[in-house]
N, C-alpha and C positions, 0 to 999 in steps of 0.2 A: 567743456562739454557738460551737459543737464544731467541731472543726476538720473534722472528717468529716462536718457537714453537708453535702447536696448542693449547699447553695446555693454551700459555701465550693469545692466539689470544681471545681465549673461556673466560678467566680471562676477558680481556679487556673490554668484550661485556658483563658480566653479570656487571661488574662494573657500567658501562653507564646505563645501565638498573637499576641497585638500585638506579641512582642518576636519573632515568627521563631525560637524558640529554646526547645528543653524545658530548663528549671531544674533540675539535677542537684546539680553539684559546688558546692564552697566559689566558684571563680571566676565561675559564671554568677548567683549569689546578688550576688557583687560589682558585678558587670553590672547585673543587673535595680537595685538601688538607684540607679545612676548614671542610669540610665535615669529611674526614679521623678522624681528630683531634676528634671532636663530639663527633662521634658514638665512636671511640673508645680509645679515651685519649692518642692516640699514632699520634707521627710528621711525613710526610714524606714529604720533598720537592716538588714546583713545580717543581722544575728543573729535578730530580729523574723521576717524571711521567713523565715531558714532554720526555726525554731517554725513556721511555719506551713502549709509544704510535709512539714513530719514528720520534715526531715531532721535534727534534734536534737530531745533530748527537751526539752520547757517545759509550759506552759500547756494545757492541755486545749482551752481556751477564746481566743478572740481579741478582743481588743478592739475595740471600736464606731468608736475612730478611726481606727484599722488598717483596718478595713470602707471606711470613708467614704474613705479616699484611693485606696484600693486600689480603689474601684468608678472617682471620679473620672479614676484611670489609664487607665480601660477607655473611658470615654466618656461615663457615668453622673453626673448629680448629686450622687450621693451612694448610700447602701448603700441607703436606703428606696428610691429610684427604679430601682437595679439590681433589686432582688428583686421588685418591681411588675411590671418589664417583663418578667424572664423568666417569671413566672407567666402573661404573654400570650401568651407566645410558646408556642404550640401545640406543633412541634417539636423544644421544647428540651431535655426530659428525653429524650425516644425516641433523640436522637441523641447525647446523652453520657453518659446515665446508665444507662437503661432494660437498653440490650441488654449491657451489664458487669456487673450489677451483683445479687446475689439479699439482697433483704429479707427480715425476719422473718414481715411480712404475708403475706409469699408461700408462707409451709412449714405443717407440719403435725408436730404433735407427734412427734416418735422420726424426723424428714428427718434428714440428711446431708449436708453439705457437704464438700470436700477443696477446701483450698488449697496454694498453695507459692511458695517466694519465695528470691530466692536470698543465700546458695549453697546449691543441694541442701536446702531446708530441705521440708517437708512435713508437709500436720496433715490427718486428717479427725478432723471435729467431726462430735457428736449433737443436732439440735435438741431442748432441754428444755421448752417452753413459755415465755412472757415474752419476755423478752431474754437468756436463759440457755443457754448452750451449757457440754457436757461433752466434751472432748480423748478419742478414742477411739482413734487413733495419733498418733504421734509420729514423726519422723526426722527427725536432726543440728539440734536444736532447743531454746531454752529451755524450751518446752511442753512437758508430761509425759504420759502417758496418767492420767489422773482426775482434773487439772486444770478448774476449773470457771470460766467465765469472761461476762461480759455484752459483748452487744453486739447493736446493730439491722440496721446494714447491711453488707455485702460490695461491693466495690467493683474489680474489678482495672485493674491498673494504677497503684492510690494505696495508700498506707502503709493499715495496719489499726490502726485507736487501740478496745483494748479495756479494757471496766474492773471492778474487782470480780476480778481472777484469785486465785483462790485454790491454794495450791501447797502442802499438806500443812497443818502447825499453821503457818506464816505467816500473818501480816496479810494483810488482802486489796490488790493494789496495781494501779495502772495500767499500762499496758503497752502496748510501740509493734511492730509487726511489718512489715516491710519497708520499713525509714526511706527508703531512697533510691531503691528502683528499686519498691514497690509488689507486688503480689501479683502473680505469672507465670502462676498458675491459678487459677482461681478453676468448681469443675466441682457442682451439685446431685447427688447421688445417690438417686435411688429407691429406696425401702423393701426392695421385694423383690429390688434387684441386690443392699444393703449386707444384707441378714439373717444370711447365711448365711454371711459374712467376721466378722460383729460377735457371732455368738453365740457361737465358741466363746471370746469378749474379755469376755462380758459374764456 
């Protein structure tokens, strides 16, 4: 599963929560495994978490065992009885995901999004249809403006893992944005605010 799945976002956040402690730096990555070890006599690498918090690049994807312990840690069975329960649980997207966060499902061909992420970094995006977005600003950024890139969800507060970025005659490649500290803004823009800034861009 994507590391940006909600289900893994929601993992991440009740994790932080049993330890009392937002997962940051190299040290608290150290923590959190010693902890793992503890409670439940099972190893998992800093390096593994740090992958899987965003805060180095790896794996797109995390592995099933990694799931299974990492649910266990929480209180869970296992990854299948985590993701069962929070499907029942009525309020559990509304309260971690819902109100951070803008999906694809949710725009309409030519929407707008502006994020940013630090330091000083900032992008508004053009919604293309799909999963396709095209960079229509840029600043202090590896993003370019005509930069094209995929992705489903917006999330602030969590890294942005998008993929397919295409940046001139380059290969298309993967791409991580706001490894450590996650999107600072995250704002929709209405058609008729952004028109009139984006036509003389366009």
């Amino acid at each position: 599963m994507r590391k940006d799945a909600p289900e893994i976002v929601l993992l991440r956040q009740k994790i932080e929560e049993s330890i009392d402690r937002k997962v940051r730096t190299p040290a608290d990555f150290e923590f959190l495994a010693g902890v793992i070890w503890e409670r439940t006599h099972e190893t998992i690498s800093p390096t593994t978490l740090k992958r899987l918090w965003g805060y180095i690049d790896g794996a797109d994807t995390t592995r099933l065992s990694t799931l299974h312990l990492l649910s266990r840690f929480v209180g869970y069975k296992d990854w299948d009885d985590y993701c069962l329960c929070i499907a029942q649980e009525s309020d559990c997207e509304t309260d971690t995901i819902v109100a951070h966060h803008i999906s694809v499902n949710s725009l309409s061909m030519g929407d707008c999004i502006e994020i940013a992420w630090l330091p000083n970094r900032r992008c508004l995006l053009r919604y293309t249809g799909g999963n396709s977005w095209l960079v229509v600003e840029a600043e202090n950024s590896k993003l370019k403006v005509g930069n094209t890139f995929q992705c489903s969800m917006f999330i602030q507060g969590e890294p942005l893992y998008i993929d397919e970025l295409v940046q001139g005659n380059n290969p298309p490649v993967a791409f991580v944005i706001g490894n450590k500290r996650g999107l600072t803004l995250l704002n929709k823009i209405a058609i008729e605010q952004e028109d009139s800034s984006l036509n003389s861009k366009l």
